[in-house]
C-alpha positions in Angstrom: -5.3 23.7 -23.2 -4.9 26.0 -20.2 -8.2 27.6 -18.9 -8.8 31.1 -18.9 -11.0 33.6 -17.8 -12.7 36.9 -19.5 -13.2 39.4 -16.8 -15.4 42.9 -17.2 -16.4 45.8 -15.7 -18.1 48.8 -16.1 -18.1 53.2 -15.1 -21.4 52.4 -13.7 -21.8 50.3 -10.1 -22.0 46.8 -11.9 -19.6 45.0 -10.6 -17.1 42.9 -11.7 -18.3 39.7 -14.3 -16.4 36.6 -14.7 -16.8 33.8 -17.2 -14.6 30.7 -18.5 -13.4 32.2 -22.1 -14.3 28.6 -23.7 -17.3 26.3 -22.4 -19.4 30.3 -21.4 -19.6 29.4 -17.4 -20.1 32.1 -15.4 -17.9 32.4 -12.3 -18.8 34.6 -8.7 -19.9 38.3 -10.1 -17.5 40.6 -7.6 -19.5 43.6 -6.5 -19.3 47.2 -5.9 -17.3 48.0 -8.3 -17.3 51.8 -10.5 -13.8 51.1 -12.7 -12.4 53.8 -15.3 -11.0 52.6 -18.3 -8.0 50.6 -17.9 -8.7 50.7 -14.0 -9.0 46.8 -13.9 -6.1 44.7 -13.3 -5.4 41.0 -12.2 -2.1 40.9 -9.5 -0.5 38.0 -10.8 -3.8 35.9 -10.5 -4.2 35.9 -6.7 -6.4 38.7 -6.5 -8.5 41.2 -8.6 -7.8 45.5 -7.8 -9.8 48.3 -9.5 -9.3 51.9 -9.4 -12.8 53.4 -8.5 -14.1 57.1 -9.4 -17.3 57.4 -7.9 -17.2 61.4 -7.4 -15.5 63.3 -9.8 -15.8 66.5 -7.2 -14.0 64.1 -4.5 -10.3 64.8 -4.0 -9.3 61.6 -3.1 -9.6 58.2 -4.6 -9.8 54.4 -4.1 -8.8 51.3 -4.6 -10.3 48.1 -3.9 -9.8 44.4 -3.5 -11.5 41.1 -4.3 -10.4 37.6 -3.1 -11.5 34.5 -5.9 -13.9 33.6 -3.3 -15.6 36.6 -2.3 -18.6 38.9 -4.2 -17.5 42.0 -1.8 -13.9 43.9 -1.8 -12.3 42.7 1.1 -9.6 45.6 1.1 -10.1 49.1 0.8 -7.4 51.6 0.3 -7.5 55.6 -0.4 -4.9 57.3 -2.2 -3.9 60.8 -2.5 -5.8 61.4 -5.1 -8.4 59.8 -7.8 -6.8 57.0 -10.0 -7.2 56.5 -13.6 -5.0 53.6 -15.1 -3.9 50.6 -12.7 -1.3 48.2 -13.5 0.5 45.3 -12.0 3.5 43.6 -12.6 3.6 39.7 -13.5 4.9 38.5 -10.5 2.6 41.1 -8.4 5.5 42.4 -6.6 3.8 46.1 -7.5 0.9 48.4 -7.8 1.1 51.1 -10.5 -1.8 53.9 -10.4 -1.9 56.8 -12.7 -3.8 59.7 -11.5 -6.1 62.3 -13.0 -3.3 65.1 -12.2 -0.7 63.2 -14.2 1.5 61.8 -11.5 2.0 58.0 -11.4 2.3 56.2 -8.0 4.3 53.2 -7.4 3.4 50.5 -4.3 4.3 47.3 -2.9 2.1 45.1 -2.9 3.5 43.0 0.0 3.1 45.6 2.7 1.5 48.6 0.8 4.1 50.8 0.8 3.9 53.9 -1.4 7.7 53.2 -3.0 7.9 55.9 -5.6 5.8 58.6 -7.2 7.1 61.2 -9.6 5.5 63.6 -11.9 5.4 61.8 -15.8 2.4 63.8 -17.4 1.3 67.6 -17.7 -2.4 66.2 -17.5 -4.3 62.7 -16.1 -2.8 59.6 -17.3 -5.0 57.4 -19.0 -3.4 53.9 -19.7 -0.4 51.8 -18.1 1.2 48.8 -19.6 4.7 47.0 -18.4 6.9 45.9 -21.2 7.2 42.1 -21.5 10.5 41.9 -19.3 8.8 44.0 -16.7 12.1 46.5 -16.3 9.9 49.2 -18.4 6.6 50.8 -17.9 4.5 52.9 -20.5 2.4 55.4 -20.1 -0.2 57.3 -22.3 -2.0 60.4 -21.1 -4.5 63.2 -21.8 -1.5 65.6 -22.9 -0.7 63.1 -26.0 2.4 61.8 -25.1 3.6 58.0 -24.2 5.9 58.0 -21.9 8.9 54.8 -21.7 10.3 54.6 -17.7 12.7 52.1 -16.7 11.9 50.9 -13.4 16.1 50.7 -12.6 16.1 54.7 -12.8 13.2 55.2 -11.0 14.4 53.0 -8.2 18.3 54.1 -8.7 18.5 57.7 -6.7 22.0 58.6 -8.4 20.7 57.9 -11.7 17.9 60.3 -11.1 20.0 63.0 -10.1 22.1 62.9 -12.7 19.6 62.4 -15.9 18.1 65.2 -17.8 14.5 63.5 -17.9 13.0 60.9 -15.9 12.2 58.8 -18.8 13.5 56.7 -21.7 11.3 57.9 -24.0 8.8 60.5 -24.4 6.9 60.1 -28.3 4.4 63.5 -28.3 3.9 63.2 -31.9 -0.3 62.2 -30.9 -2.4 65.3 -31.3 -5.4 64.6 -28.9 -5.7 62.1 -25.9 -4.1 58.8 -25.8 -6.4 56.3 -25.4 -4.5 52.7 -24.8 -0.9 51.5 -25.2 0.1 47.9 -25.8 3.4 46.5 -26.0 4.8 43.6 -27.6 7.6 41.1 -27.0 11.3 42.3 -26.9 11.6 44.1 -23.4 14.0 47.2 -24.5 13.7 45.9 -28.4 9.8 46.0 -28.2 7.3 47.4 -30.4 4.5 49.4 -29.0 1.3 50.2 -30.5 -0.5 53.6 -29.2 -4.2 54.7 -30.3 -5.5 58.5 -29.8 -8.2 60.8 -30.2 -6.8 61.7 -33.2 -7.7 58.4 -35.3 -4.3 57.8 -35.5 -2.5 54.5 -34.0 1.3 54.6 -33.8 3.6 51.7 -33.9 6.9 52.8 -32.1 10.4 51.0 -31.6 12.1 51.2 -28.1 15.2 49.8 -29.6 15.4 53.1 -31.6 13.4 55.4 -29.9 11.1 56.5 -33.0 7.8 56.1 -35.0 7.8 53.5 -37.6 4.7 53.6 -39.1 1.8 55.8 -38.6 -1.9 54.2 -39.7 -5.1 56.8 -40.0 -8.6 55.1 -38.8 -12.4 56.1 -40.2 -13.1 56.4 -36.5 -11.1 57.4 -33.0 -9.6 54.2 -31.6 -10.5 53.3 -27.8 -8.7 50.1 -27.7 -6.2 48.6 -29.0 -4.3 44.4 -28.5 -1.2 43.0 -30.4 -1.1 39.6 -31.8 1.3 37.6 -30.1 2.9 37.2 -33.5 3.0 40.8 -34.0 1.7 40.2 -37.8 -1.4 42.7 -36.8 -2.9 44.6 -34.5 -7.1 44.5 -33.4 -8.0 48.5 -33.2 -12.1 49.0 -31.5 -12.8 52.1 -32.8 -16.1 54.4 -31.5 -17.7 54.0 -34.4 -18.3 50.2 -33.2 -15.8 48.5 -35.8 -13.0 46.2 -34.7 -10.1 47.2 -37.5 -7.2 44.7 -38.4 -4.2 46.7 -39.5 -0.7 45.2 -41.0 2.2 45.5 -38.9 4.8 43.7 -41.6 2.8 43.4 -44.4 2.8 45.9 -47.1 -0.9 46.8 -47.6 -1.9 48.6 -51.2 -3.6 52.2 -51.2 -6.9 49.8 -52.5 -7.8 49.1 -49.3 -11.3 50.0 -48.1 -10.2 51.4 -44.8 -6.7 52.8 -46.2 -3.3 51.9 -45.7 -2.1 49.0 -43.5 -6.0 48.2 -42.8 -6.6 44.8 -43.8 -10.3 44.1 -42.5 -12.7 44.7 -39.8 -14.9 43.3 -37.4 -18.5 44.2 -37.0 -21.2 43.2 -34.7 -21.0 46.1 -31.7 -24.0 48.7 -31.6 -21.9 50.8 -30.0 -18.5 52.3 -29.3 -15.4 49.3 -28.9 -14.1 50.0 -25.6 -11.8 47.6 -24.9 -10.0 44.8 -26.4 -8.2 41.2 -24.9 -6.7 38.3 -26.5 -6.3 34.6 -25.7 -2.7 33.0 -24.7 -2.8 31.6 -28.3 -4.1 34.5 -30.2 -7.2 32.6 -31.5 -9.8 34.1 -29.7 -10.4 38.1 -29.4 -12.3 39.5 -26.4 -14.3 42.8 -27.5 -16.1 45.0 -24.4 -18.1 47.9 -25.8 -20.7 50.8 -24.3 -23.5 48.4 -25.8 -23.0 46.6 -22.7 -22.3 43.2 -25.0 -18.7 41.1 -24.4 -18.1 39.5 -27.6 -15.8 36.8 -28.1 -14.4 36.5 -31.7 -12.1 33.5 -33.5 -9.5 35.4 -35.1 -9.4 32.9 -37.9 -12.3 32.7 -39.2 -13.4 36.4 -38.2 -16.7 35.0 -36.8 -18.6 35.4 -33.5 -17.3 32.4 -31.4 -19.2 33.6 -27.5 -21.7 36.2 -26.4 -21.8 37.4 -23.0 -24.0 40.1 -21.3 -22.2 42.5 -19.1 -25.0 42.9 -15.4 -25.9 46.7 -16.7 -24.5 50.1 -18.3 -21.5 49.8 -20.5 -18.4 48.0 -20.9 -15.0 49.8 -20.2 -12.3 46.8 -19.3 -12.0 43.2 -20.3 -9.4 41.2 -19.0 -8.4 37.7 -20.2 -6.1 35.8 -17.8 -5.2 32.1 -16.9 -8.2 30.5 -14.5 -6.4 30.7 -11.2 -5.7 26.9 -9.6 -7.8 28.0 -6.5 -10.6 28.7 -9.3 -10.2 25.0 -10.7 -12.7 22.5 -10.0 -10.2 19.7 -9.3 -8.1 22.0 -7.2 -10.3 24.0 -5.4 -10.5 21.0 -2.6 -7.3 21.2 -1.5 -6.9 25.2 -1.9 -9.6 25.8 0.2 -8.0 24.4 3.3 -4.8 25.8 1.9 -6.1 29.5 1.9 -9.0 29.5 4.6 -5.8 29.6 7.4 -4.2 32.7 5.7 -4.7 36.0 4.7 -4.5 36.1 0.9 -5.2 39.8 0.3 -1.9 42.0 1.4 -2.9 45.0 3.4 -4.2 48.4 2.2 -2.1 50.9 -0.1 -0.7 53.7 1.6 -1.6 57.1 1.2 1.4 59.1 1.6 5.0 57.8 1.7 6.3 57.3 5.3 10.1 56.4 4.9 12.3 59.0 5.9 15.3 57.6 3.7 14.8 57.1 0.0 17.6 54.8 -0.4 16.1 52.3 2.7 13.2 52.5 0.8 14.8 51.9 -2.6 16.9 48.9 -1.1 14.0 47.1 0.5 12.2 47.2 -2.7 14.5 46.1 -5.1 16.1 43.1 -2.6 12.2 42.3 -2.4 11.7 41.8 -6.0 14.8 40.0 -6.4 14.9 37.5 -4.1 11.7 37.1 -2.2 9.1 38.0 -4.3 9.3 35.3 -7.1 6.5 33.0 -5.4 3.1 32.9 -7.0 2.1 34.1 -3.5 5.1 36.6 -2.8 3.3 38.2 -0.1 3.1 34.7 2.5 7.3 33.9 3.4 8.9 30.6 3.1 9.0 30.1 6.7 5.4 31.0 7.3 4.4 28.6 4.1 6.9 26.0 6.0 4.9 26.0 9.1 1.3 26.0 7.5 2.3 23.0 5.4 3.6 21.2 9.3 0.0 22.0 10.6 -1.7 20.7 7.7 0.9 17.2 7.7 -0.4 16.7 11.4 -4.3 17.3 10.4 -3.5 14.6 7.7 -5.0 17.4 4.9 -4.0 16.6 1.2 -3.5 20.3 0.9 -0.3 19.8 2.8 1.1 18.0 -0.3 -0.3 20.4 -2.9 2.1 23.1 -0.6 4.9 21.2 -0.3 4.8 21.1 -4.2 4.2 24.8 -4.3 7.5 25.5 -1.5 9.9 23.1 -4.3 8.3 24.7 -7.5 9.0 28.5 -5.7 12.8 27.0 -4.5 13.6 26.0 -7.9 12.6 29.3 -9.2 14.5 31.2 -7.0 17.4 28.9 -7.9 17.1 29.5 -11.6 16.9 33.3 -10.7 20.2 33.2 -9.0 21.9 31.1 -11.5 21.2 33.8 -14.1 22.2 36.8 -12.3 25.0 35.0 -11.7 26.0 34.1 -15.8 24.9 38.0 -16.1 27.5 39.3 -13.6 30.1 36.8 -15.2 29.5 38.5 -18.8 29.3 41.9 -17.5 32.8 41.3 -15.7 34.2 39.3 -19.0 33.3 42.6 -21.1 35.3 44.8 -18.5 38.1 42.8 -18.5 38.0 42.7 -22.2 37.3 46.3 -22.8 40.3 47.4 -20.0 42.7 44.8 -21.9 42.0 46.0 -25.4 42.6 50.0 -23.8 45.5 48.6 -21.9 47.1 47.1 -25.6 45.9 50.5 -27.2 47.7 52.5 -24.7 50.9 50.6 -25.2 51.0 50.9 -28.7 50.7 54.1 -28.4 53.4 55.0 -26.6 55.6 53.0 -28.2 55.1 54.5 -31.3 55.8 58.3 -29.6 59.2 56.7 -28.7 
């Protein structure tokens, strides 16, 4: 079973805890941290970034850094303005930041650049998810609305121009605040599940672009995580309850909690704050304002871990696979691995410095398609190639552990090609298919004016 970690944070100046999700160890506590909900994210496991609002008169923000190996952020970077929700990508080829005046910023993480930003809310955004196949991202915002945006039109200038909105989708049928967003498996055919203010959590189709089912909650709902079967959803709720609602199965009106609640989970003082899940679904990771992180097995509905957050309340859990650098029989050889590099990129820009959109758009999508598929997409081939030659002639077992890294990220890149390739070929086999059956229309036609 692959190890994983529970992460936490808190509004307060806590920090940043760490533990192993099964055997309780606690990892390196990362300091100086001050995180708004959803402000905590992993970038693709090679480094931690939170959003930090330590002034609410300030008119700036900031966003920091932390290495594995390392209690202090390393890299320090000051956007525009204050950030709310912050999101990354799988592959940590981007940066997403959604700030308290509603406008969502876009970076690479490679080299910092600001790449997009674009006006998606009439008030602050509040939560940021990417859909599964990473070509959508979701937004949820003070003004009630979720917000669907497909990365190709925000990158495609032309498109832009030419679309009525900006988005895919925009689902304002939320009365108050949205308070989380999660999405579920599918990409463009995904279901996602948004909680509000108003008690309310909406499941919505992107396949369809509508509500399908619309559940009331005794309490508003902070939090909310999908089961990687997508039978239920876990809901944390303020007044300090964990509710299981039905996503397929039809739930009587005899229900305790009302319809398409099937059970809670109780243990929290306080408000639920924030929810995780396990890579199997087995084990659910609560955070709440009691300052408690309680780990729960989904099966048995019982209270599997306990951990104490430093102090003040709990506002983000995150629950990700243990990093290899993080691995007692890895860290050996990692250590000689990253103590000759750089492993945190540089700081995220302010303002956006291209002078030409479209450069800008080209770099970035090029990056993401070709380059950027490496565990460590920020570090080139060539500059791995010549760090695994130093540590050959220092005789370093690390130089073998990198030379198995260098074939793993070739054969991805491979299997990338191979499939933009088949998806060109069936895009071309449709047109010729399509302008064959007009062709034989047309023909027919006219031969039956004649």
């Amino acid at each position: 079973m692959e190890a994983e970690l529970v992460l936490a944070s808190s509004p307060t100046d806590a920090g940043i805890s760490c533990w192993d999700l099964r055997s309780g160890t606690e990892h390196l506590r990362f300091r100086s941290c001050s995180s708004p909900a959803h402000g905590l994210t992993s970038v693709a496991g090679r480094f931690l970034a939170s959003s930090q609002l330590r002034d609410s008169k300030s008119s700036s923000g900031s966003i920091f850094y932390w290495s594995w190996n390392k209690p202090q952020p390393e890299v320090k970077s000051f956007p525009a303005e204050p950030i709310n929700a912050l999101a990354s990508n799988c592959e940590g080829t981007y940066i997403v930041g959604g700030s308290v005046s509603g406008e969502i910023y876009l970076w690479e993480v490679a080299t910092g650049r600001l790449l997009k930003r674009w006006h998606a809310h009439y008030r602050a955004v509040t939560c940021l998810v990417f859909s599964d196949d990473q070509f959508l991202l979701i937004s949820g915002a003070e003004d009630g609305s979720v917000r669907v945006w497909s990365l190709l039109m925000i990158f495609d200038d032309q498109r832009r121009e030419e679309a009525k909105y900006l988005y895919e989708y925009s689902f304002s049928e939320h009365t108050l605040k949205v308070t989380d967003v999660a999405a579920g498996y599918g990409g463009c055919n995904a279901i996602i599940v948004s909680s509000s203010e108003d008690r309310t959590c909406k499941v919505w189709s992107l396949s369809r672009g509508k509500l399908l089912r619309n559940i009331v909650f005794p309490s508003i709902i902070d939090a909310v995580v999908l089961d990687p079967g997508e039978h239920v959803f876990y809901a944390g709720g303020r007044d300090g309850n964990i509710y299981i609602a039905a996503l397929n199965a039809q739930v009587n009106s005899s229900s305790n909690y009302g319809f398409h609640i099937i059970g809670s989970l109780s243990e929290h003082n306080k408000a639920i704050t924030c929810l995780g899940l396990s890579m199997d679904g087995y084990l659910l990771v609560s955070g709440s304002e009691d300052g408690m992180v309680r780990v729960w097995d989904t099966r048995t509905r019982n209270i599997f871990r306990v951990f104490r957050h430093a102090k003040g309340p709990v506002n983000n859990v995150l629950v990700i696979r243990q990093p290899s650098h993080c691995n007692p029989r890895t860290s050996m050889n990692f250590q000689a691995f990253s103590s000759r590099r750089h492993v945190l990129p540089s700081p995220l820009e302010k303002y956006s410095y291209s002078h030409d959109d479209n450069i800008d758009t080209k770099a970035c999508i090029n990056c993401q398609t070709y380059n950027n598929i490496a565990d460590v997409p920020n570090i080139s081939f060539q500059t791995m190639q010549n760090q695994i030659k130093e540590l050959q002639q220092q005789g370093s077992s690390a130089a073998t552990e990198m030379e198995m890294e260098r074939l793993k990220l070739e054969r991805k890149r491979s299997m990338q090609m191979v499939q933009q390739w088949k998806k060109m070929y069936e895009n071309l086999h449709q047109f010729c298919v399509s302008e064959l059956l007009d062709g034989n229309e047309h023909e027919s036609a006219s031969r039956h004016n004649i």
